[in-house]
C-alpha positions, -999 to 999 in steps of 0.1 A, spaced: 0 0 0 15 34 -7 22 57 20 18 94 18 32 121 49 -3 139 61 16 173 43 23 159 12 -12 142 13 -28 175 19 -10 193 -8 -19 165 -30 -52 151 -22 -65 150 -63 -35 130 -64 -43 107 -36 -77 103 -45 -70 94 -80 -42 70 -66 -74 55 -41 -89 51 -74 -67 34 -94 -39 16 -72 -63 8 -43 -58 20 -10 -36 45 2 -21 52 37 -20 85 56 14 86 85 16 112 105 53 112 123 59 78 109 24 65 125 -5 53 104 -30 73 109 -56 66 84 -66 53 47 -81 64 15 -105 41 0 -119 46 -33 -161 51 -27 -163 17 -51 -137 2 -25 -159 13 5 -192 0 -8 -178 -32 -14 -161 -35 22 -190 -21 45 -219 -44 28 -237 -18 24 -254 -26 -6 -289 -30 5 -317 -7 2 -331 8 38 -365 -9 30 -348 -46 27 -329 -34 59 -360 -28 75 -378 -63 61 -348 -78 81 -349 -67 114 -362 -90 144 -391 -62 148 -412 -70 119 
């Protein structure tokens, strides 16, 4: 995973995104700690599940 300084990531953040985007994830250090990542939105979709509607949601839960 490619690492990018927090500066260098600010300065640059089309960059990164585009990176995100193409390469996959990218990491954020600050001091030479990982601080966070930059997913691309396809990237996050896919990883949080979250690709049900709120109404199938709903027909899910215990409550009904």
């Amino acid at each position: 995973m490619p690492i990018w300084q927090m500066q260098d990531a600010k300065a640059k953040l089309s960059e990164v995104l585009k990176c995100a985007a193409s390469e996959g994830p990218q990491s954020i250090t600050v001091h030479g700690q990982a601080v966070g990542v930059v997913l691309s939105q396809a990237m996050f979709a896919r990883l949080s599940g979250n690709q049900q509607s709120l109404l199938d949601f709903m027909r899910q839960s215990p409550l009904v």
